[in-house]
Backbone as CSV, one residue per row, in Angstrom:
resi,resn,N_x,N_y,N_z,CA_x,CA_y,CA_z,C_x,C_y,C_z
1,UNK,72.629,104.977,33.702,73.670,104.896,32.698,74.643,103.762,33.046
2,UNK,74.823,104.001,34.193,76.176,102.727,34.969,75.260,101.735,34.609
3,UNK,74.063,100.574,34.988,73.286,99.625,34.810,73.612,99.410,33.565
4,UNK,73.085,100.225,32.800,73.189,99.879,31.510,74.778,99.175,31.040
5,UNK,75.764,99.733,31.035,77.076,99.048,30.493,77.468,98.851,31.792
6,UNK,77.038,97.791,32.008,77.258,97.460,33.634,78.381,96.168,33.398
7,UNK,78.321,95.460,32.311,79.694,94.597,32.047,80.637,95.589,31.358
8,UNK,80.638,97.092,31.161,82.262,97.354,30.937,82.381,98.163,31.727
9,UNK,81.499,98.892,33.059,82.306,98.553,34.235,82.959,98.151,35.294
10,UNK,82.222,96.790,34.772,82.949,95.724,35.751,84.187,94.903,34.975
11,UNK,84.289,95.167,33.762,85.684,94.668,33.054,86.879,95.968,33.722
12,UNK,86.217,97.332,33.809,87.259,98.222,33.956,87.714,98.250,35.470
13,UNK,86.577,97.876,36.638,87.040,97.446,37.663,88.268,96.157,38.198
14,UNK,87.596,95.542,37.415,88.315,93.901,37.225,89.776,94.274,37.000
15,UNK,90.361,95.568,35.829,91.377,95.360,35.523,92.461,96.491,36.169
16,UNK,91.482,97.178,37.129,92.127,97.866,38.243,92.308,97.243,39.201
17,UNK,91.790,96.465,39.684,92.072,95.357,40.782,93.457,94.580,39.975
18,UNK,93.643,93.858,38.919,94.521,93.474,38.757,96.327,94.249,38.554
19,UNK,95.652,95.420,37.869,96.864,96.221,38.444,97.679,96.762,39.681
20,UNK,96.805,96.666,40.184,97.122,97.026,41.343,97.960,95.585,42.716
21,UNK,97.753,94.656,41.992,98.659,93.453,42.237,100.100,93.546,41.584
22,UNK,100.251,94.336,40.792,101.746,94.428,40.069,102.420,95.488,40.953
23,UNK,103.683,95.252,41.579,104.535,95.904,41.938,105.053,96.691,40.477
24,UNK,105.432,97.584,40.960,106.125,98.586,39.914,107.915,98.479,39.653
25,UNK,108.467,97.466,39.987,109.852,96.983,39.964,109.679,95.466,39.232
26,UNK,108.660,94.523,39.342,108.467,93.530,39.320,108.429,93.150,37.770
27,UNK,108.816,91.790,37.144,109.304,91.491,35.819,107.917,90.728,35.308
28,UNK,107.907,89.727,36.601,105.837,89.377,36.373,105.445,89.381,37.370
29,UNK,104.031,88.986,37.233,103.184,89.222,38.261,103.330,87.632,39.240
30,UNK,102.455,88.050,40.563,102.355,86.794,40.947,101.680,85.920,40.814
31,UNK,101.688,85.075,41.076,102.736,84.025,42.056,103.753,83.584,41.197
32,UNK,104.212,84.301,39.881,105.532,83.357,39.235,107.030,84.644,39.754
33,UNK,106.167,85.649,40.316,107.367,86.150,40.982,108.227,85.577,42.434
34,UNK,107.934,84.153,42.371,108.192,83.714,43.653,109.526,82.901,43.022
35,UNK,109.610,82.654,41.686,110.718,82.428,40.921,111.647,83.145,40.815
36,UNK,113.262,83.366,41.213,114.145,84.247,40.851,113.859,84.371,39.221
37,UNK,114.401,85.849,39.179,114.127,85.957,37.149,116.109,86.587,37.342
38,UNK,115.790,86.667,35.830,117.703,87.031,35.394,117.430,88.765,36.138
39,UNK,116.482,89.456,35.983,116.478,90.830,36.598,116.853,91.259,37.876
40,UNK,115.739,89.988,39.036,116.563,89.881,39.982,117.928,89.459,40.754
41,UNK,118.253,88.416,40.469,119.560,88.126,40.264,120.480,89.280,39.812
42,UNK,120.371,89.860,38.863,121.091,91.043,38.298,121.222,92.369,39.152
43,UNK,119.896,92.641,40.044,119.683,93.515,40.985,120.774,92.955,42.192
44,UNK,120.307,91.788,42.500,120.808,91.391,43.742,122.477,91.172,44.262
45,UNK,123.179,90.983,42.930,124.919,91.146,42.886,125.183,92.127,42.321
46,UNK,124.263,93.255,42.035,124.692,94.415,41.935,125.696,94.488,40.712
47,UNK,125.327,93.733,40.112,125.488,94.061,38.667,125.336,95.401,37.894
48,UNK,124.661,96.177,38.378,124.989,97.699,37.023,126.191,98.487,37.776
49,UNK,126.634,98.113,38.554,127.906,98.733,39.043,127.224,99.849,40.592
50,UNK,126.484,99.416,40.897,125.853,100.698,42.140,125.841,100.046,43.081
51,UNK,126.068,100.627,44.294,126.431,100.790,45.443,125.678,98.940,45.945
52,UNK,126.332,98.376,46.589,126.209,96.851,46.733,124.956,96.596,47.672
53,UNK,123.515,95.955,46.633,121.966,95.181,47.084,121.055,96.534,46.591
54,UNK,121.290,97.480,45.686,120.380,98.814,45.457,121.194,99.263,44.508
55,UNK,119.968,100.091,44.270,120.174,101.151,43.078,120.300,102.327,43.312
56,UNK,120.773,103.227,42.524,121.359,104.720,43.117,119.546,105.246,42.901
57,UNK,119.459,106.165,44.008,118.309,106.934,43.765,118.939,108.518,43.779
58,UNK,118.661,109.058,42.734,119.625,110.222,42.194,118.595,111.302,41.717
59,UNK,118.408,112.239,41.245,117.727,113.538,40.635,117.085,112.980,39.619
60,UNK,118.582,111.775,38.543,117.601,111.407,37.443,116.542,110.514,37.510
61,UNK,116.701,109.998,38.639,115.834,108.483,39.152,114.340,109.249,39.426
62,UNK,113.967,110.427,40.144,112.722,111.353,40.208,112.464,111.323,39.079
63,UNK,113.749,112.381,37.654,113.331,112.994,36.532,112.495,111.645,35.880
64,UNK,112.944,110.850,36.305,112.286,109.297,35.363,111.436,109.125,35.725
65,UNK,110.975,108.904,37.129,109.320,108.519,37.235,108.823,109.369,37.462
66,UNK,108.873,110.922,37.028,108.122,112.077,36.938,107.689,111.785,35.539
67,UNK,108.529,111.282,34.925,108.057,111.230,33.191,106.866,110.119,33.110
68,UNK,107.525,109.079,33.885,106.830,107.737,33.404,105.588,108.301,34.137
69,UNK,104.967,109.198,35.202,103.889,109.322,35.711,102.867,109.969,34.864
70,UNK,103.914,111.124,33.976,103.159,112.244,33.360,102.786,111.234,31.936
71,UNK,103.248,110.224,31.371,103.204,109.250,30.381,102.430,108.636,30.584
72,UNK,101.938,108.111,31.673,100.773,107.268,32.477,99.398,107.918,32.447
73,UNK,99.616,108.940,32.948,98.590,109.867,32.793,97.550,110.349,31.521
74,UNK,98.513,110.759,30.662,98.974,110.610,29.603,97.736,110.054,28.510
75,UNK,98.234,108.793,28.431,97.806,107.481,27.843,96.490,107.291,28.730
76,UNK,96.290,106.884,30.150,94.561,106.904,30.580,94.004,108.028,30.273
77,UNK,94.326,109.209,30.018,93.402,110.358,29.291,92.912,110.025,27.915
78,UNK,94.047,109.689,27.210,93.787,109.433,25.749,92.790,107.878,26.072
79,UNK,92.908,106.782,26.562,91.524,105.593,26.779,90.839,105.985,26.810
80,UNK,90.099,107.038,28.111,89.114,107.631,28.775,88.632,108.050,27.623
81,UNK,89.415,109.179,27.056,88.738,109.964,25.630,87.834,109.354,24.202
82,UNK,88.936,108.424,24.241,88.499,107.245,23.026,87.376,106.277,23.535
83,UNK,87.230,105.833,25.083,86.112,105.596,25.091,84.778,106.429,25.364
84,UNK,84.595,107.327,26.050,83.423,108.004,25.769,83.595,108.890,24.022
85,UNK,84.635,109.117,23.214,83.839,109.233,21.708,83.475,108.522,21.372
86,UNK,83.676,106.711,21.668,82.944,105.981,20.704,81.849,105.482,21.563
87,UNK,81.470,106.073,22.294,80.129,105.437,23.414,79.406,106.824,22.825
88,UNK,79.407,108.191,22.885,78.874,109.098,21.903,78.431,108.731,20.331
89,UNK,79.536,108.163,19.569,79.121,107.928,18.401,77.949,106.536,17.984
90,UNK,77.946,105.896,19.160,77.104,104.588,19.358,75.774,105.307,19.711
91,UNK,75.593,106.025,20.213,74.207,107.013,20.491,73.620,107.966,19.490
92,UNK,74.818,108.458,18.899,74.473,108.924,17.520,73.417,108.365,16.631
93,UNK,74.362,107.015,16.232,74.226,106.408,15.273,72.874,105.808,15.865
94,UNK,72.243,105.543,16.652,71.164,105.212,17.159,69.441,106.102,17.687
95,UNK,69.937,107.471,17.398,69.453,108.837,17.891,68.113,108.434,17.106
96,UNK,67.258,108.754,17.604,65.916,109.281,16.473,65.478,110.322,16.393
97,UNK,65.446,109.729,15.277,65.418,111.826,14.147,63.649,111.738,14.048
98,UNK,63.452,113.389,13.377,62.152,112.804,13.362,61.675,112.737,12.357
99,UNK,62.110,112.084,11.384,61.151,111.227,10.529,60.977,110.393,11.054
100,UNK,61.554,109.019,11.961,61.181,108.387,12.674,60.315,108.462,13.401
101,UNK,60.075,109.363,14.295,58.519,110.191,15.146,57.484,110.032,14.162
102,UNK,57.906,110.629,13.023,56.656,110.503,12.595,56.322,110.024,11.631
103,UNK,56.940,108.291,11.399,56.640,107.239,10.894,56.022,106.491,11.497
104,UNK,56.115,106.763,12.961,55.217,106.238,13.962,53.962,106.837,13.956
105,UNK,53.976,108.123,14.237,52.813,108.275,14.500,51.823,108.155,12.845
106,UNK,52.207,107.747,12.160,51.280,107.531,10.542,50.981,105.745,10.960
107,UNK,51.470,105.551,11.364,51.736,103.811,11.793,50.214,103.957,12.869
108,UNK,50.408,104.480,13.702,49.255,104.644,14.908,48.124,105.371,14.556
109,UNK,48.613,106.547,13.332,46.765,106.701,12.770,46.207,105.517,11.998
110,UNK,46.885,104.828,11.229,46.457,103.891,10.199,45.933,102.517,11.118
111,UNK,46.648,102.543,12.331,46.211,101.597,13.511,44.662,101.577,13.412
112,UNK,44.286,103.111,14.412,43.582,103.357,14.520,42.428,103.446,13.516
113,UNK,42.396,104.453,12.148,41.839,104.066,11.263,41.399,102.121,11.124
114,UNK,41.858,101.772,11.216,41.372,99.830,11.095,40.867,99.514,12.069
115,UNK,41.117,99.543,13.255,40.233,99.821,14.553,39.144,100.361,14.540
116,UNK,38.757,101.460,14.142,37.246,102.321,14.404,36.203,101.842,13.205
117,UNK,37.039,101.317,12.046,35.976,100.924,10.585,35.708,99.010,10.967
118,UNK,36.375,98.419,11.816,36.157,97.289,12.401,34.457,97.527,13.095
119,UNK,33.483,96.236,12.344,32.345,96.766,12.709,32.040,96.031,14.936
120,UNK,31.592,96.318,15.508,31.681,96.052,16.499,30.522,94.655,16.592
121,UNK,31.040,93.666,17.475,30.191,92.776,17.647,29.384,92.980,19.316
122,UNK,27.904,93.259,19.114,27.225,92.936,20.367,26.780,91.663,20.622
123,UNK,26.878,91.476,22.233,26.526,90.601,22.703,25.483,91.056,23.846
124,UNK,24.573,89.596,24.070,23.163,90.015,24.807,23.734,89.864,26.212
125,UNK,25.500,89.431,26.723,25.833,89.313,27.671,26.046,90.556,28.310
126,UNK,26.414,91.810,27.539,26.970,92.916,27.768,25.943,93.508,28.610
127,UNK,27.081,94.219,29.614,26.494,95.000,30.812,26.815,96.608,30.267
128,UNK,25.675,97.494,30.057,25.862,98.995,30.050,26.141,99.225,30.870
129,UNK,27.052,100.446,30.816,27.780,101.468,31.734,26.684,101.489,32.721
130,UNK,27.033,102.014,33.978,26.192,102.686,34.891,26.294,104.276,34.814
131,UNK,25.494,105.489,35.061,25.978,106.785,34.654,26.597,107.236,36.031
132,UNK,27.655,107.523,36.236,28.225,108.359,37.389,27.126,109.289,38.248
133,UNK,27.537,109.541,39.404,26.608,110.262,40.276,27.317,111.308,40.023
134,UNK,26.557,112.974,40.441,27.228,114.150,39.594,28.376,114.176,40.881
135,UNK,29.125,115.104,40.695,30.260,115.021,41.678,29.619,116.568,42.527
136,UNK,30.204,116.062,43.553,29.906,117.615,44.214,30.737,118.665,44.668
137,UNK,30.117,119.733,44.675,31.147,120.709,44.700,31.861,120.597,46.336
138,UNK,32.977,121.528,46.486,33.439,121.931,47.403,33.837,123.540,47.380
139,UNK,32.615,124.232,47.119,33.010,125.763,46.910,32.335,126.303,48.220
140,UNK,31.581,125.400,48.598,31.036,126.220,50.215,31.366,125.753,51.087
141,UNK,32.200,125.019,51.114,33.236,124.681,52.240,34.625,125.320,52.454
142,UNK,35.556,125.681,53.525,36.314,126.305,53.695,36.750,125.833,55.439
C-alpha cells in the first residue's frame, strides 16, 4: 500500500521535516530569522509592559497552549480524515463490480471460440509428443 502512493508519503514526510525546523515563537523560518523582525525587537525592550527581556508565564499562558495543542490536534485529525475518505472514494470509484467479471469472461469465451474454429496448420517438421512412462506407485513402500 505504502509503495504504491509512495510520492504522498514522501510529500507528507518532507513536510514534517520542515516543520519541525520552525520554532514555535519564531515570525519566519530560517535562515531569514537571522534578521531582527519588529516582533523581536518588541520582545526584546519589553514592550507589552512584562517583567524586563520575557514574558509573563502565568495559568493563562498554559490555558493558551493547552488550547492551541487541543486545536492542533484538532485540525491533523480532520487532514488525516479527509485524506483517507478521499483515498476510499478513489477505490470506490475504481472497484469492479461484476458485470465487469463477467464481461471478461464473455471476452475470453469468444477468444477462445476463434481459437479452436482456426483450422490448424501441419507441418512435416513437427515432432509428436513422446507418451510418458506410467508413473509408479509408492503404496508398498513405507
Amino acid at each position: 500500500m505504502i509503495s504504491e502512493k509512495s510520492d504522498t508519503e514522501w510529500k507528507f514526510a518532507r513536510t514534517k521535516l520542515w516543520i519541525s525546523y520552525f520554532e514555535t515563537g519564531s515570525t519566519v523560518p530560517p535562515p531569514f530569522n537571522l534578521v531582527p523582525t519588529f516582533k523581536s525587537v518588541f520582545r526584546l525592550t519589553g514592550g507589552c509592559g512584562c517583567s524586563a527581556g520575557g514574558t509573563r508565564k502565568g495559568p493563562a499562558d498554559k490555558v493558551a497552549k493547552e488550547v492551541s495543542e487541543k486545536r492542533y490536534t484538532d485540525v491533523m485529525r480532520c487532514i488525516v480524515r479527509r485524506y483517507i475518505t478521499a483515498e476510499q472514494k478513489k477505490t470506490e470509484e475504481f472497484a469492479i463490480t461484476e458485470d465487469d467479471v463477467n464481461e471478461i469472461r464473455q471476452d475470453i469465451n469468444k477468444f477462445r471460440y476463434i481459437i479452436g474454429n482456426k483450422p490448424e496448420k501441419k507441418t512435416n517438421d513437427s515432432v509428436e509428443a513422446t507418451p510418458r512412462p506410467p508413473s509408479t506407485s509408492l503404496q508398498g513402500t513405507r
